[in-house]
C-alpha positions as CSV (number, residue, x, y, z in Angstrom):
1,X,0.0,0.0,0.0
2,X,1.2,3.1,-0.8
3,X,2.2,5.3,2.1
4,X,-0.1,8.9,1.8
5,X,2.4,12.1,0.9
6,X,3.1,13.8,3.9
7,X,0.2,17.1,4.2
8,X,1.5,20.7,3.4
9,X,0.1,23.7,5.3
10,X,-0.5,26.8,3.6
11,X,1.1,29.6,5.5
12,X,0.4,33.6,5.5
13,X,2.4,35.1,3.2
14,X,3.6,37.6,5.2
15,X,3.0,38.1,8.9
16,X,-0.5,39.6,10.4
17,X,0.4,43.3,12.7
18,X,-2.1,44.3,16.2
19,X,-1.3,47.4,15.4
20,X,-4.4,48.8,17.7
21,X,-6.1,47.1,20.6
22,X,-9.7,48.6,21.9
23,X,-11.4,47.3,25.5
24,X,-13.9,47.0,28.1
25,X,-13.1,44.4,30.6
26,X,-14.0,43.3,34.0
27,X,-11.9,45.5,36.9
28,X,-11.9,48.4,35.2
29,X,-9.7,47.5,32.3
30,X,-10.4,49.8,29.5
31,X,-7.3,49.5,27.9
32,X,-5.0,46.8,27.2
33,X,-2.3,48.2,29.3
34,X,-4.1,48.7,32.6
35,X,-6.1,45.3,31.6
36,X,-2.4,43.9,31.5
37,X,-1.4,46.0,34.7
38,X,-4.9,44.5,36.6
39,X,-3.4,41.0,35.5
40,X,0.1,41.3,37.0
41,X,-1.3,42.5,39.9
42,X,-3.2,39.3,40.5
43,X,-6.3,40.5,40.6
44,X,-9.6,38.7,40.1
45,X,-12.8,41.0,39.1
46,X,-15.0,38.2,40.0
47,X,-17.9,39.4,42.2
48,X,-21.5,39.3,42.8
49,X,-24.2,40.1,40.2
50,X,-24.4,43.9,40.7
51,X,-27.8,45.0,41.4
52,X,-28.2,46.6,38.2
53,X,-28.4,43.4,36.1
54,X,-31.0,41.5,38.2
55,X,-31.9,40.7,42.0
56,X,-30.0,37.9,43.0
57,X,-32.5,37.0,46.0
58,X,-34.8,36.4,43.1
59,X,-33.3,34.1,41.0
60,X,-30.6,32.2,42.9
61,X,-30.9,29.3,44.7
62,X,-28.4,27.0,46.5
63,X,-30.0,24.1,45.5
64,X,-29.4,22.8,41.7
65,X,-32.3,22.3,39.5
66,X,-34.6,24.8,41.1
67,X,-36.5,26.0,37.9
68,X,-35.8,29.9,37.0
69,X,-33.0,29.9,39.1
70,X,-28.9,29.2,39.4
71,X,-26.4,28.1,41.5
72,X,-24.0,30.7,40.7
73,X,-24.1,34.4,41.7
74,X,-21.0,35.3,40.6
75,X,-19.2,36.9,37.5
76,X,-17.2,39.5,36.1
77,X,-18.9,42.7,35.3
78,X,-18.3,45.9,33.5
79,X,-19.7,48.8,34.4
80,X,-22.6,51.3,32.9
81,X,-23.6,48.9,29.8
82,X,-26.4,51.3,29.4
83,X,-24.5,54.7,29.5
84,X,-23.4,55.8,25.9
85,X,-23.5,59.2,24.0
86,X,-25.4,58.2,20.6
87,X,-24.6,61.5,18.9
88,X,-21.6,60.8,18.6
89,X,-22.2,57.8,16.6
90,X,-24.5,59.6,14.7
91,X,-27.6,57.8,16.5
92,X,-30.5,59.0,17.5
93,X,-31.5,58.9,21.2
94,X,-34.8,57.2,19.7
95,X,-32.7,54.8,17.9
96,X,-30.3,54.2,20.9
97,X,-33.3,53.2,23.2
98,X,-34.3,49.4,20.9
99,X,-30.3,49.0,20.6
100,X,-28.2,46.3,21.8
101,X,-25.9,47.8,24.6
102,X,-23.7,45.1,22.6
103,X,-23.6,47.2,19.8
104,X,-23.0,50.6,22.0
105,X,-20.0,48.6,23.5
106,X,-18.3,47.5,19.9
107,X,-18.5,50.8,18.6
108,X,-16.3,52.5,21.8
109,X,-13.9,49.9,21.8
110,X,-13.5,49.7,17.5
111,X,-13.2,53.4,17.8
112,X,-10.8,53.1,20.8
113,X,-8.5,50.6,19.0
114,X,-8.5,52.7,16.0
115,X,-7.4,55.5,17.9
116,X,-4.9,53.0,19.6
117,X,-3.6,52.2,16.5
118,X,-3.6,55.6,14.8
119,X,-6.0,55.2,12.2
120,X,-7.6,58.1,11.1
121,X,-10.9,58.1,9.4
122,X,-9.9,58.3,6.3
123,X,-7.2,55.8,6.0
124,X,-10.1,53.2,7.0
125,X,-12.2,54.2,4.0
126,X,-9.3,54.3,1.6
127,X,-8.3,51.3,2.8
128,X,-10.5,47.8,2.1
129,X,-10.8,47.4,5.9
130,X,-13.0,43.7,7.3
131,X,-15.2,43.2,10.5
132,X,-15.6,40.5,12.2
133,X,-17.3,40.2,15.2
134,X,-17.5,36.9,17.5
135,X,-20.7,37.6,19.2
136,X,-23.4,34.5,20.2
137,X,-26.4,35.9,22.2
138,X,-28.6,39.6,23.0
139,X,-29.8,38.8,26.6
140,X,-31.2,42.8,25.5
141,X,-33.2,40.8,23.2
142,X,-34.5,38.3,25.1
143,X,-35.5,40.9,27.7
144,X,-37.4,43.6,25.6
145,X,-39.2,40.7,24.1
146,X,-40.6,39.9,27.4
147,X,-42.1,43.4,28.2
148,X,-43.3,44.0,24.7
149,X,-44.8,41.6,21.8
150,X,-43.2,42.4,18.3
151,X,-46.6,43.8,16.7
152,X,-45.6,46.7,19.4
153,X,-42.1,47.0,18.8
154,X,-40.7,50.2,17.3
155,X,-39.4,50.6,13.7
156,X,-35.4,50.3,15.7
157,X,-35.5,46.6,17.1
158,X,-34.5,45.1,14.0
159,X,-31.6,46.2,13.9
160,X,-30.9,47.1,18.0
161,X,-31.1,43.5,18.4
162,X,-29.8,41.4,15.5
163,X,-26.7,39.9,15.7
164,X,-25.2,40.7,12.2
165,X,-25.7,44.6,12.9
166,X,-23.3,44.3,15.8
167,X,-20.7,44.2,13.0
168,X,-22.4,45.8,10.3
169,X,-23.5,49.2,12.4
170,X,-19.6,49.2,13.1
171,X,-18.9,48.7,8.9
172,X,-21.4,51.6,8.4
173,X,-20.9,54.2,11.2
174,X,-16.5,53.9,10.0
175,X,-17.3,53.9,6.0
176,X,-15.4,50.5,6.6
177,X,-16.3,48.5,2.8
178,X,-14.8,44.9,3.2
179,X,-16.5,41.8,4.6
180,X,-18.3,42.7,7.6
181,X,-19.9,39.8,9.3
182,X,-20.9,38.1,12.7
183,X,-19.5,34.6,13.8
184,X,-21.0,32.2,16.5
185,X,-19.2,29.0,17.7
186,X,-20.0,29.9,21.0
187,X,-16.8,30.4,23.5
188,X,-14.5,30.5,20.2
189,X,-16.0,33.0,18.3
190,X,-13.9,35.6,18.7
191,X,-11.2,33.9,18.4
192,X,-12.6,31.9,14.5
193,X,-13.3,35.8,14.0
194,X,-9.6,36.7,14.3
195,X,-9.0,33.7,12.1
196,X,-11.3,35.3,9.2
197,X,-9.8,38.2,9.7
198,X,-6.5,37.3,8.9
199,X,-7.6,34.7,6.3
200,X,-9.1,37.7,4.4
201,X,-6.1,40.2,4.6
202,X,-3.7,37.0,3.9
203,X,-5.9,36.2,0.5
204,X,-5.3,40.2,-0.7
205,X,-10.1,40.5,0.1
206,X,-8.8,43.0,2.8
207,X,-5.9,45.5,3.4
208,X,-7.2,45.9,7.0
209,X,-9.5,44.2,9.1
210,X,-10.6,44.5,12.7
211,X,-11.9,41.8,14.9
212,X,-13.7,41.8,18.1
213,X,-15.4,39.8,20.7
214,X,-19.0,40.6,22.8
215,X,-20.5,39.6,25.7
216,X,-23.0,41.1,28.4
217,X,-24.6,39.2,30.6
218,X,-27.9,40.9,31.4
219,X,-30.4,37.8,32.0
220,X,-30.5,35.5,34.6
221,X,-32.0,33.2,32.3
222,X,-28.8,32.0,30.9
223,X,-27.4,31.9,33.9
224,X,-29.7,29.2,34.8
225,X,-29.0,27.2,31.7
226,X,-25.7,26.9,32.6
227,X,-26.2,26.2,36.3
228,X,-28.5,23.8,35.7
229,X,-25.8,22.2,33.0
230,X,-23.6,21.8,35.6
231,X,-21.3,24.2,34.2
232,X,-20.7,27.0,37.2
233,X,-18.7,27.4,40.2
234,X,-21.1,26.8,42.4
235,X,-18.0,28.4,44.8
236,X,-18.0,31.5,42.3
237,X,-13.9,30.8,41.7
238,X,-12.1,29.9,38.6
239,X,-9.5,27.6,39.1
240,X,-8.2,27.0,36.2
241,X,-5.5,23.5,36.5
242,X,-5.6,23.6,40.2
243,X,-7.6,20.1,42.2
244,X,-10.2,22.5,43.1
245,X,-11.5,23.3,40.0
246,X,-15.5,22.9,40.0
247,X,-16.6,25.3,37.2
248,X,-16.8,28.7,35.2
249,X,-17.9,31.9,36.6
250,X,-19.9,33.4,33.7
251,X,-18.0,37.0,32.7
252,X,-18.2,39.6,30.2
253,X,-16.4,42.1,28.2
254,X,-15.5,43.6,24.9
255,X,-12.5,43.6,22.6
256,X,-11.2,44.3,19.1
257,X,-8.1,44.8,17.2
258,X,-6.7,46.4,14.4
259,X,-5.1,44.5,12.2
260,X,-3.0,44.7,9.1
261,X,0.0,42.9,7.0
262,X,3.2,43.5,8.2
263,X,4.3,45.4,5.5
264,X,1.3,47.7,5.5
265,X,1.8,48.5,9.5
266,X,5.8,49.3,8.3
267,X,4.6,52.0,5.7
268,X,2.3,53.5,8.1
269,X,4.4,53.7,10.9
270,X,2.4,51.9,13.3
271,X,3.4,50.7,16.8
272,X,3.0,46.8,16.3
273,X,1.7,44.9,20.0
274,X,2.8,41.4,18.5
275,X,2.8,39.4,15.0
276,X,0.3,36.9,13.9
277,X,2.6,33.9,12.5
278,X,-0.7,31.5,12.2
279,X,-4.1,30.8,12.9
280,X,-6.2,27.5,12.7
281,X,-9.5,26.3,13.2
282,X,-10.9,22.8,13.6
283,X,-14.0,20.5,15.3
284,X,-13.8,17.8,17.6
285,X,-15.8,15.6,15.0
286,X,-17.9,12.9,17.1
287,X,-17.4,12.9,20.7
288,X,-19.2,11.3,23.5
289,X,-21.5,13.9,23.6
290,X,-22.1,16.8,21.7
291,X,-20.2,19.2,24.4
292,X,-17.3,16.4,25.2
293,X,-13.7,17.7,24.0
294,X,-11.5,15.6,22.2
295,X,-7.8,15.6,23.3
296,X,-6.9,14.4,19.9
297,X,-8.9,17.2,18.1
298,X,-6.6,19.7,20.3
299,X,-3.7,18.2,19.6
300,X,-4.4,17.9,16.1
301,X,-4.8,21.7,15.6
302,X,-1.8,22.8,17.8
303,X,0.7,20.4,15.8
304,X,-1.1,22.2,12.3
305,X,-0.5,25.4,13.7
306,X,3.1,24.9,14.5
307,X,3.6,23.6,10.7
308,X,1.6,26.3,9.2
309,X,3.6,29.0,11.1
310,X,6.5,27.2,10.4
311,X,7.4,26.7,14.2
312,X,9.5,23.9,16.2
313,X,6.3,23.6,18.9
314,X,9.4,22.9,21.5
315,X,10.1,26.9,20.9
316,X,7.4,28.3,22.0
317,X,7.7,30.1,25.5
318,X,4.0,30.7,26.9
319,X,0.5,29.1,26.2
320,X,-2.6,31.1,26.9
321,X,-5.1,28.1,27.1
322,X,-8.8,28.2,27.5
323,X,-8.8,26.9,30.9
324,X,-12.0,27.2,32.2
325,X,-11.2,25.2,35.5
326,X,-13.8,22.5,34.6
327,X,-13.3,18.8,36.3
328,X,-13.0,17.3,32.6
329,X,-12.1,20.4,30.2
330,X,-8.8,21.1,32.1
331,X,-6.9,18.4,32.2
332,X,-7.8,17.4,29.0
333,X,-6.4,20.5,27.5
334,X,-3.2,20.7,29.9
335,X,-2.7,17.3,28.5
336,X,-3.2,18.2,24.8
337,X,-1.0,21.6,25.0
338,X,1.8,19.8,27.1
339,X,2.1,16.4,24.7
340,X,2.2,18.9,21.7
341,X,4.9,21.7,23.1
342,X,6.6,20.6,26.1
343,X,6.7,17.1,26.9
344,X,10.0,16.3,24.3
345,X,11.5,19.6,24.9
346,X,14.6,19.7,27.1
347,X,14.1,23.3,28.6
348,X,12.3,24.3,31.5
349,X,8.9,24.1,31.6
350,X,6.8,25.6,29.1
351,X,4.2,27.8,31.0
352,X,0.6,27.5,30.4
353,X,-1.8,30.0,32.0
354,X,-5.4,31.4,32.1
355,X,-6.9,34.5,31.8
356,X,-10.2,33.5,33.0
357,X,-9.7,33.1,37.2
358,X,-9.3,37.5,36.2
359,X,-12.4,38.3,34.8
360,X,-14.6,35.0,34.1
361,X,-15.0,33.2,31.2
362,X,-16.2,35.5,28.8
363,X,-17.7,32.9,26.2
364,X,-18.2,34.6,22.9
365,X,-15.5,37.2,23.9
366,X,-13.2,35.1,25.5
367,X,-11.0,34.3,23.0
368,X,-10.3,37.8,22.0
369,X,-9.6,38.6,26.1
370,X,-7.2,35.5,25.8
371,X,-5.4,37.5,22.4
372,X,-5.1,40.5,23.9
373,X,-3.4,39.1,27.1
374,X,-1.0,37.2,24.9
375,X,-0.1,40.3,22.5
376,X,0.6,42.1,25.7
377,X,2.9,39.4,27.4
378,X,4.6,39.4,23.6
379,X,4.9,43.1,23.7
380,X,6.1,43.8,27.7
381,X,8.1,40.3,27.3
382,X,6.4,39.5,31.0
383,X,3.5,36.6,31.7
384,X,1.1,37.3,34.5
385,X,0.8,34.9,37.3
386,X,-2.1,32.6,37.3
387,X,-4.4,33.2,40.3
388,X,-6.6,30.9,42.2
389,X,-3.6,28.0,41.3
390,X,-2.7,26.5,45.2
391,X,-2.9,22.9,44.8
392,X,-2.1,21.2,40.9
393,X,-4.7,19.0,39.8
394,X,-4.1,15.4,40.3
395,X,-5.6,14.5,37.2
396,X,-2.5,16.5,35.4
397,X,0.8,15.2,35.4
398,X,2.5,18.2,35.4
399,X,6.2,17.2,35.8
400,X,5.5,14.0,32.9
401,X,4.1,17.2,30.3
402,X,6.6,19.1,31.7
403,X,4.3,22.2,32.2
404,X,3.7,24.6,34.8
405,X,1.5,27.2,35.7
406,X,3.0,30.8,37.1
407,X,2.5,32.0,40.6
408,X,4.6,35.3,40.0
409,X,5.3,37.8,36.9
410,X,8.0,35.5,35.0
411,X,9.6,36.4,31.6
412,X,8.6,35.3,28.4
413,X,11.5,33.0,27.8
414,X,13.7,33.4,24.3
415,X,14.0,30.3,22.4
416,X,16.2,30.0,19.2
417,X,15.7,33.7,18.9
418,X,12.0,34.4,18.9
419,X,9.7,34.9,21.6
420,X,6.2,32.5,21.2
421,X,3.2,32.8,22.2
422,X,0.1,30.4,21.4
423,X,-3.5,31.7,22.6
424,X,-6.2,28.4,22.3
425,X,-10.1,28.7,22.3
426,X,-12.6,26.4,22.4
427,X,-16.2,26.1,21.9
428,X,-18.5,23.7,23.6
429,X,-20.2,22.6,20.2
430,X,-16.8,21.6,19.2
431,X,-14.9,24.3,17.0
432,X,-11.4,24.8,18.3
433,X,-9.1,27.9,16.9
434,X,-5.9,28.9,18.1
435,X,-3.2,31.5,17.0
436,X,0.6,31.7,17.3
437,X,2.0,35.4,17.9
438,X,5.3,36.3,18.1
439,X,7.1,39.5,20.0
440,X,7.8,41.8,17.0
441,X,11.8,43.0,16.9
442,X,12.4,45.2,14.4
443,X,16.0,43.3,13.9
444,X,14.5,40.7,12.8
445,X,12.1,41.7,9.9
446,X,12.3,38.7,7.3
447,X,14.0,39.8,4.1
448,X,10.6,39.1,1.8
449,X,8.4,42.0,3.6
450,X,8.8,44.9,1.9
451,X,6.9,48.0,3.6
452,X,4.6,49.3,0.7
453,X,4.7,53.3,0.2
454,X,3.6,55.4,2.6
455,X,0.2,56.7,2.5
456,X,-0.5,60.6,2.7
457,X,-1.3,62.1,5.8
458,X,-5.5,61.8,6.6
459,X,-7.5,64.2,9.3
460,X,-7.8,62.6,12.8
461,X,-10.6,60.8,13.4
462,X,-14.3,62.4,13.8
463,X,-13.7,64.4,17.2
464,X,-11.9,63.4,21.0
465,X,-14.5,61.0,22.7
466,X,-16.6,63.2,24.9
467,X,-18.9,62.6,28.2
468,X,-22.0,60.2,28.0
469,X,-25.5,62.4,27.2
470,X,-27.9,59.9,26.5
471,X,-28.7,56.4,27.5
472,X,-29.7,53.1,26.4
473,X,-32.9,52.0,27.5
474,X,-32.5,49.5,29.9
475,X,-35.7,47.1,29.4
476,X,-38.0,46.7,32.8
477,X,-36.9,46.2,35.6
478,X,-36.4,42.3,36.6
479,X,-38.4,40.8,39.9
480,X,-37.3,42.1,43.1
C-alpha cells in the first residue's frame, strides 16, 4: 500500500500586525495596558451580580435544578452597559433606546482601538478594511421581548437586536467596505473571528480588518441554563488546572483589534503589539456527547498550527489556554498543550496559563480577552501569574508534560531567537481555533516583507470622545 504524501500547510504570506487594541473588561480594564497591569497585579474582578443586572434574592438558589433559578451568583462585570453618547455615533436617542448595549460597547472599543492604533478616518475608508465580530447571544433581546410583543415593537428593534448589525452598524458608522460579518461557535467566536480576519487580509479581500469579541450578561436566564448544566462554580472561583476546580464563573467584556500585514503597519508607521505567524480552526468531530472535548482534536490543531507558522512547537515560551477550571475540560487540555509543546523539549517548563480566574470566562469574547493578554505578554516580554492556582490537579501530570502554571510575573523565555506565544479557544459545540504570535523586533524583519509606500497624511478621526449624554434603555426592571 502506498504510504499517503506527507500534508502541506499553507502559511500567510507575510505576517499579520495588532497594530491597535480597543477594550472594556471586568476591573476596570479599559485599555490593554491597565487590563495587562490588573493581571500582574493578581487580581480577580470576579464578584457578585451587581444590582443593576438582576436581584440575585430572586433568581438564585443553593439548591441545583430549582427551575428559574442558578447556582452561581458570581461573574465578572463591566460597568454602565447602558451609558453611551449616541450623537456621537451619529444615532438618534430614539434609535439608541431598541439598541443592543452590545452594539454601543463595539462601537467605543473599535473606535478606541482605532485611535490606539492611529487610524484616522480616512485611512479606514481608503483602505478595504474587514469586521468581524464573535458575538453568540442579545440577553437585551431576550429581555425587551418579554415586556413588549413584536406587533408593538418600534421601527429600531431590527436592527438594535440582530446579531449581524453588531458588525455591520460598526462597517457603516467607520465607512469601513470589506466583509463585515458576525460569527458564533459559541466560546470560540472571537477567536474563529480573528482567524477570518487574517484569512481575508492573507488572500489580498482585505488590506485591514478588525476583529472583536461581545458579551453582556444581562439575564439571569442564561445563567440558569448553565447552572443547571452543571457548568458553574457553584463556589464562584475559577481555578483553572488547580484540584479544586468545579466550574466557570460566567463574565463579560468587549475587545477588538486592528489588524494589518506586516508590511502595511511598516509603511504607516504603526506601533505593532505582536505578530500573527498563524491561525487555525478545527472541530472535535464525534465525541461522546455533543459538548465532550476531544484531546486528539486539540492536539491535532496545535501540531497544524506549528507547521503552518513554520514553528519547532518545543520553541514556543507561553501558552494562553482556555482553561475554564472545569473537572473534565482542564486536564484534557493541559494534557493536549503539554504532549504537543513541552513534553520532548529539554528546557524548563513551558508555562501555560489562564486569563479567566481575572475576569470569568467571557464565552463569545473570550477568545479575544485571551489574544489581547497574549499580544501584551509578547509586547512587555512579561507573563502574569495565574491566580486561584494552590494545589495542581491530580488529574494533570504536570512534571511527565513538563508544564507549569505561574505564581509570580515571570519572563517570556527566548527560544532560538524568537519569543512565542500560542492563545487556544474552544467552543463547547466543538470548534477549536488557536493563534501563534510572536514578539515583534524590528531586527529581525524577514528579508521578503517589503513595507509598501507610505500613505498621505488623513484628518484625525471624527472628534476626542466626549462625556455620555444619552442612554440606552435598559428594558423593565427584573423581579425584586
Amino acid at each position: 500500500m502506498t504510504k499517503p504524501a506527507a500534508k502541506s500547510y499553507k502559511t500567510y504570506r507575510e505576517p499579520i500586525a495588532i497594530v491597535g487594541i480597543g477594550c472594556r473588561l471586568p476591573g476596570s480594564s479599559n485599555s490593554p495596558h491597565a487590563f495587562f497591569e490588573f493581571l500582574k497585579s493578581k487580581n480577580s474582578a470576579i464578584r457578585e451580580i451587581p444590582e443593576d443586572r438582576w436581584s440575585i434574592d430572586s433568581f438564585y438558589d443553593t439548591e441545583p435544578g430549582v427551575t428559574g433559578k442558578a447556582t452561581s451568583k458570581w461573574g465578572g462585570f463591566i460597568d454602565d452597559v447602558y451609558g453611551f453618547d449616541p450623537s456621537f455615533f451619529d444615532i438618534s436617542p430614539r434609535e439608541v433606546e431598541s439598541m443592543d448595549p452590545q452594539q454601543a460597547c463595539l462601537l467605543q472599543v473599535v473606535y478606541q482601538a482605532m485611535q490606539d492604533g492611529g487610524v484616522t478616518m480616512e485611512q479606514a475608508t481608503r483602505a478595504v478594511t474587514g469586521v468581524f465580530v464573535g458575538i453568540t447571544t442579545s440577553d437585551f433581546r431576550s429581555l425587551r421581548e418579554t415586556e413588549q410583543m413584536a406587533p408593538t415593537a418600534d421601527i429600531y428593534a431590527g436592527t438594535g437586536t440582530t446579531l449581524c448589525i453588531a458588525a455591520n452598524r460598526i462597517s457603516h458608522r467607520f465607512n469601513l467596505r470589506g466583509p463585515s460579518m458576525a460569527i458564533d461557535t459559541a466560546c470560540s467566536s472571537s477567536m474563529v473571528a480573528v482567524d477570518l480576519a487574517c484569512r481575508n487580509i492573507d488572500d489580498g479581500t482585505c488590506d485591514m480588518a478588525i476583529a472583536c469579541g461581545a458579551q453582556l450578561n444581562a439575564s439571569p436566564a442564561t445563567f440558569a441554563v448553565f447552572a443547571n448544566s452543571n457548568m458553574l462554580s457553584p463556589t464562584g472561583r475559577i481555578s483553572t488546572f488547580d484540584a479544586s476546580a468545579n466550574g466557570y464563573v460566567r463574565g463579560e467584556g468587549f475587545g477588538a483589534v486592528v489588524l494589518k500585514p506586516l508590511s502595511r503597519a511598516l509603511a504607516d508607521g504603526d506601533d505593532i503589539y505582536a505578530l500573527i505567524r498563524a491561525t487555525l480552526v478545527n472541530q472535535d468531530g464525534r465525541t461522546q456527547t455533543l459538548t465532550s472535548p476531544s484531546q486528539e482534536a486539540q492536539m491535532d490543531m496545535l501540531t497544524r498550527l506549528c507547521a503552518t507558522a513554520g514553528v519547532d512547537p518545543a520553541h514556543v515560551g507561553y501558552v494562553e489556554c482556555h482553561g475554564t477550571g472545569t473537572p473534565t475540560g482542564d486536564p484534557i487540555e493541559a494534557g493536549a498543550v503539554g504532549r504537543v509543546f513541552a513534553k520532548e523539549r529539554r528546557l524548563e517548563p513551558l508555562m501555560i496559563g489562564s486569563v479567566k480566574p481575572n475576569v470569568g470566562h467571557l464565552e463569545s469574547a473570550a477568545g479575544i480577552t485571551g489574544l489581547i493578554k497574549g499580544a501584551m505578554i509578547a509586547k512587555t516580554g512579561l507573563v502574569p501569574p495565574n491566580v486561584n492556582f494552590a494545589s495542581p490537579n491530580p488529574k494533570i501530570p504536570f512534571d511527565a508534560l513538563n508544564i507549569e502554571v505561574p505564581l509570580d510575573v515571570r519572563e517570556l523565555p527566548e527560544i532560538d531567537g524568537k519569543k512565542l506565544v500560542v492563545v487556544n479557544s474552544f467552543g463547547f459545540g466543538g470548534t477549536n481555533a488557536c493563534a501563534m504570535l510572536e514578539a515583534w523586533r524590528p531586527a529581525a524583519l524577514p528579508a521578503e516583507v517589503q513595507a509598501k509606500p507610505l500613505r498621505a497624511e488623513a484628518k484625525s478621526m471624527a472628534r476626542p470622545a466626549s462625556k455620555a449624554v444619552g442612554r440606552a434603555r435598559k428594558p423593565a426592571a427584573l423581579a425584586a
